[in-house]
C-alpha positions in Angstrom: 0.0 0.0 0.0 3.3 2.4 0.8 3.7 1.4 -3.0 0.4 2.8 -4.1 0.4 6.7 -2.0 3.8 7.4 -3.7 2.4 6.6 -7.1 -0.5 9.0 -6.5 1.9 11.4 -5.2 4.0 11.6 -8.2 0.9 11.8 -10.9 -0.1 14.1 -8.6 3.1 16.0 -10.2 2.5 15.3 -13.6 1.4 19.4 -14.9 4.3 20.2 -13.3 6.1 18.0 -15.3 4.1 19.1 -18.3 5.8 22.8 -17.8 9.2 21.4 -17.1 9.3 19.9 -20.4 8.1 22.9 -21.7 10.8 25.0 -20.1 13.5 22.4 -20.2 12.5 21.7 -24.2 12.6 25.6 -24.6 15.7 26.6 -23.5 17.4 23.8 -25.6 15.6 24.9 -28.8 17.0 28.6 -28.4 20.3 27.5 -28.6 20.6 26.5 -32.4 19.0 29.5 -33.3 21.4 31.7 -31.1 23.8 30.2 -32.7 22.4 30.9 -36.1 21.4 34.5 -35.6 24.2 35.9 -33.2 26.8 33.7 -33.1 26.4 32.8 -29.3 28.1 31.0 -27.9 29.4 30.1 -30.7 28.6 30.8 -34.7 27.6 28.2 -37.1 30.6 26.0 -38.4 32.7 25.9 -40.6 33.6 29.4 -39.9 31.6 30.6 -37.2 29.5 32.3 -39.0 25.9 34.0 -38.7 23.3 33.0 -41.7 21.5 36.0 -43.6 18.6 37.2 -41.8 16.2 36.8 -44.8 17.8 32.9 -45.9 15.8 30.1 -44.8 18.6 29.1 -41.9 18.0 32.8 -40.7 14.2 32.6 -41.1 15.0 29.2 -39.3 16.9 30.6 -36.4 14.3 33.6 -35.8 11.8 31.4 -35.6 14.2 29.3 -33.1 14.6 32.2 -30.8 11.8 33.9 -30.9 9.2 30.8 -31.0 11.5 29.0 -28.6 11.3 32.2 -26.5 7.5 32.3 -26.0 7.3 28.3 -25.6 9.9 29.4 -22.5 7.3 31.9 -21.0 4.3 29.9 -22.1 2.3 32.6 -24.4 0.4 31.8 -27.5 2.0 28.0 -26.8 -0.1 26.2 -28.9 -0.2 28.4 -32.2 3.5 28.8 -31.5 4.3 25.1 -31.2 1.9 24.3 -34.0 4.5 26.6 -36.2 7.8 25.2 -34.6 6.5 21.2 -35.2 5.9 22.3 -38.9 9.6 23.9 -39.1 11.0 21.2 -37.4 9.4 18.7 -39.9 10.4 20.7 -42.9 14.2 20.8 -41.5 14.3 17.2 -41.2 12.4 16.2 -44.1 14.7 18.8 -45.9 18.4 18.7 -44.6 18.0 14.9 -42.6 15.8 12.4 -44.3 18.2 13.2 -47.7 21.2 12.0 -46.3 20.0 8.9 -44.8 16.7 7.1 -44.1 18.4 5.8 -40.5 18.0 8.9 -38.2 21.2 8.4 -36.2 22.9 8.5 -39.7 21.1 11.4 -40.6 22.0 13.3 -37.6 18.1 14.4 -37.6 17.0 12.8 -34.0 16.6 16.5 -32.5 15.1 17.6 -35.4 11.7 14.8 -35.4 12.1 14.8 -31.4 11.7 18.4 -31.3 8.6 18.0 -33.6 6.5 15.3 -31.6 7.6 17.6 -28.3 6.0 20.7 -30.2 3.2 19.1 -31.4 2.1 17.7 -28.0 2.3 20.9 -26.8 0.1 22.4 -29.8 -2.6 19.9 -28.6 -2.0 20.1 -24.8 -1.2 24.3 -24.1 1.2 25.4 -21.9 0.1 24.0 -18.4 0.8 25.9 -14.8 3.9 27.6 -14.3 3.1 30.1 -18.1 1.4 33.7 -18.3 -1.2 31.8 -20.1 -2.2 30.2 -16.7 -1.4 33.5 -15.4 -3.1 35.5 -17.4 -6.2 32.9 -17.1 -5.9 32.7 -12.9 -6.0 36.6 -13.1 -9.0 36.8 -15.5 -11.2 34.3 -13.2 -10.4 36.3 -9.9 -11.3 39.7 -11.8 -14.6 37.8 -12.5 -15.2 36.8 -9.3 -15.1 39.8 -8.0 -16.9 41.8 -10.2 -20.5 42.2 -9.0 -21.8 41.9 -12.9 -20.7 38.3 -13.2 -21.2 36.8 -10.0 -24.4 33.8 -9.3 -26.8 34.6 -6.6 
């Protein structure tokens, strides 16, 4: 039975877990397109590089930091993550799948696991711990307390 209250304990965890992902999932998606964009930490090889703004690696990368940015804070999370599944499925049906049809040949296993992550989250939203659920909390206790909206 000990067995059985730490199993409800930990599901009892699981939308935390949801917006861990979320964060954790975020964080690492900035990355390539900080790279791409501003060089940080470091630019993109062979010569450390940034791409062209207006190139599809730069469109890419702004998308990357900027999507990847508001998937970290948790606003417009499913919209946004519909849009980053669909780049990530272009990149790895475009610049992975070519090479090889194995994925650890292709290199493309962040590419398709960033995807299905993105795509959950298009379908499932942002969870606690976002300014959606901020924004939302706020909105119910402003109608709560206004006298207009309230039962009885």
């Amino acid at each position: 039975m000990a067995g059985l209250g730490i199993t409800l304990r930990w599901q009892a965890w699981a939308p935390k877990m949801h917006a861990l992902l979320r964060i954790a999932a975020a964080l690492l998606f900035i990355q390539p397109g900080a790279m791409k964009l501003f060089a940080f930490p470091v630019g993109m090889p062979p010569d450390g590089a940034t791409a062209p703004l207006f190139s599809q690696i730069g469109i890419g990368g702004a998308l990357e930091v900027f999507g990847g940015f508001l998937l970290l804070i948790g606003l417009f999370t499913r919209p946004v993550a519909f849009i980053l599944a669909g780049e990530m499925a272009v990149a790895y049906f475009q610049f992975h799948f070519p090479q090889s049809f194995w994925i650890v040949v292709n290199n493309g296993v962040a590419a398709a696991l960033f995807c299905f992550v993105w795509l959950y989250f298009s379908a499932a939203g942002a969870g606690p711990w976002s300014l959606e659920a901020w924004r939302g909390a706020r909105r119910n206790r402003t109608q709560k307390n206004n006298p207009l909206t309230r039962n009885g």
